[in-house]
N, C-alpha and C positions, 0 to 999 in steps of 0.2 A: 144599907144598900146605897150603890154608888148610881148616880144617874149619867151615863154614856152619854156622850157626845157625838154627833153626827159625822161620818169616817170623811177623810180627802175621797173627792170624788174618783181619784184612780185605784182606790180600794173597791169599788163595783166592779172594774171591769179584770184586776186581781182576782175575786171572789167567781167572776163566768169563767176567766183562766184555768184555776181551782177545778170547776166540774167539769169544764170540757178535758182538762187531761184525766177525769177519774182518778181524782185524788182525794175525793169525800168519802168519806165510807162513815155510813148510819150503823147505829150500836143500837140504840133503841129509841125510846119515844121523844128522850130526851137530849140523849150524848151521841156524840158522834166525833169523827178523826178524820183531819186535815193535813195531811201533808204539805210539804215547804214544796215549793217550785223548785228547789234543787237535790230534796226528796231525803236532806240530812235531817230534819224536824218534823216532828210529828204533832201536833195544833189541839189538843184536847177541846171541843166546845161542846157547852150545855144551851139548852135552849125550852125555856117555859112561855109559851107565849100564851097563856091564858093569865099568867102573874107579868108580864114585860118582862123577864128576867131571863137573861142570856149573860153567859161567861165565856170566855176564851182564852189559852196559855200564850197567846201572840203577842207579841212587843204593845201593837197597838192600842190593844183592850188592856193590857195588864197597867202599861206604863203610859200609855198617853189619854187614856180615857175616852176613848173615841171606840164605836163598832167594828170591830177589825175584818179583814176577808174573810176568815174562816167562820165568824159567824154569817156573816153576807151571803159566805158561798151552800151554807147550810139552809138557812131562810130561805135561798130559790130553790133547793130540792126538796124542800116539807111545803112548798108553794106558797108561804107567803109574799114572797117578793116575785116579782117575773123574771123569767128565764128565756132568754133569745140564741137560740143555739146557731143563727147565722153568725152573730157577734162573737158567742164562744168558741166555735168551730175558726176564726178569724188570731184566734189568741190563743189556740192551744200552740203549748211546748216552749211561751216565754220567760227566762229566766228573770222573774223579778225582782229577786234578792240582790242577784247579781248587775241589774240595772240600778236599782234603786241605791244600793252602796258607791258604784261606778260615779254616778251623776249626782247625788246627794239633792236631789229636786224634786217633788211628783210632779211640777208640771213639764219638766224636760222629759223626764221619763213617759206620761201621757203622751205629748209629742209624740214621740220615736213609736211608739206603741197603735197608738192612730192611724200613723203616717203608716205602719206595717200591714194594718188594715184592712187601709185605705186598698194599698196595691191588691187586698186577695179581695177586693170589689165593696167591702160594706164602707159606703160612706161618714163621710167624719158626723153629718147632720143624723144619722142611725145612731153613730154614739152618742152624739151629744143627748138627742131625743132619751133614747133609754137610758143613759145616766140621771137626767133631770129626772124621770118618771122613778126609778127608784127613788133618789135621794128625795123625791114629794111623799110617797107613802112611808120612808123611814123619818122623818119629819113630821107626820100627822102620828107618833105611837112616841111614847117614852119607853124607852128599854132602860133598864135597871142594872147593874153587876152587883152578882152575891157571890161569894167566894163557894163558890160549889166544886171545883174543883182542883 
């Protein structure tokens, strides 16, 4: 078993993106399917959280080692992580593939994402707040990758 690394912070607010377009769909206790924000990919993730052990088919978990969105965006709909649906409701419908290649930065990309926000009213100190508060309880748990999928 591999031990994940803790995702770029703009991967939280990816993973509320995720739910608020309904693009998670639960399979059963364990698996479940994530689509991409441009809706060409489909994100297979496993999730045991009584062993730590979650997988995911996204760039991030396969090849960088870190908790990618699709698991992120699963955790707050089986309620381990929280879910703010003012902040989701703020980020539905953006294309993050398509920014994130564009701009080759998460913190540029965070920016522009913020700043988009900001304008439909949830303040940057909302994000900041909920981001910290996530990335503290994914910090306090070791999660695991097993090739489960």
């Amino acid at each position: 078993m591999i031990t994940l690394r803790l995702p770029p912070r703009i991967k939280v607010l990816e993973a509320l993106g995720a739910v608020a377009d309904g693009r998670v769909k639960i399979i059963d206790d364990h698996y479940a399917e994530v689509v991409s924000s441009e809706g060409d990919r489909v994100y297979k993730v496993y999730t045991d959280l009584s062993r730590g052990v979650v997988d995911s088919s996204d760039n991030g978990t396969v090849y960088r080692g870190y908790i990618g969105y699709p698991i992120l965006s699963v955790l707050m709909i089986r309620g381990f992580l929280p879910f703010n649906k003012r902040i989701a409701e703020a980020l539905r419908g953006i294309r993050w593939r398509e920014l994130n290649e564009r701009y080759k930065s998460y913190s540029i990309v965070e920016n522009i994402v913020v700043s988009e926000a900001s304008r439909k009213g949830v303040s940057r100190q909302e994000i900041e707040n909920f981001i910290n508060e996530v990335m503290k309880i994914l910090g306090s748990k070791r999660f695991y990758r097993e090739k489960v999928i």
